[in-house]
N, C-alpha and C positions, 0 to 999 in steps of 0.2 A: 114149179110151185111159187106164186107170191107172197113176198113179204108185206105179214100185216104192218111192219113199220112203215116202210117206203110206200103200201098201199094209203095210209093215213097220212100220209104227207103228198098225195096226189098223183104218185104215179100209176101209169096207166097201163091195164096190162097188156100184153103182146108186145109186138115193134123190140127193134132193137136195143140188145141190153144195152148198147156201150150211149148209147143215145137217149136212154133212160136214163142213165147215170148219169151224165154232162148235164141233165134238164135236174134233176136232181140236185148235183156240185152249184149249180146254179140259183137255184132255189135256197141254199143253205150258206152262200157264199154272206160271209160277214154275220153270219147268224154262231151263239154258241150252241154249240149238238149238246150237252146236255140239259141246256136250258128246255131245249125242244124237245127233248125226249121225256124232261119231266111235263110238258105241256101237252103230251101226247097222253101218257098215265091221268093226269090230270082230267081231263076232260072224255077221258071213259073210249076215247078212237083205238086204245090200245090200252090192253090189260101187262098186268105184271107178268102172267104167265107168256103172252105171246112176246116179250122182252125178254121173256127170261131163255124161249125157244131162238130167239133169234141172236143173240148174242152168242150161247152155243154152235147157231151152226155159224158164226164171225169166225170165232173160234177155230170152228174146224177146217174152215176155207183158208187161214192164218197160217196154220201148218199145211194144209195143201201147196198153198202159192210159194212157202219158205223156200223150196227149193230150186225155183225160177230165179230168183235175188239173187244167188250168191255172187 
């Protein structure tokens, strides 16, 4: 499934996650993530509701990964 966030900030779908995400890290490198995230709400590329979906699933990936760290 894609994320309408990372989809609005230009990622492309298929291809490698892990190389999604470095093009991504990249893209956002020196930028503040909230700033852009209200620029995203802002200008209608992402609604409250698909932020509100995808912080949930941060969320649940946040406890998935917990137990990989210790």
């Amino acid at each position: 499934m894609s994320s309408p966030v990372f989809g609005a900030m230009g990622s492309q779908n298929g291809g490698n996650m892990m190389q999604q995400f470095q093009q991504f890290m990249q893209q956002m490198k020196g930028k503040n993530p909230q700033e852009e995230i209200n620029k995203l709400l802002q200008s209608g590329k992402v609604s409250q509701q698909q932020l509100n979906q995808v912080q949930q699933q941060a969320q649940q990936m946040q406890g998935m990964f917990k137990g990989f760290f210790k």
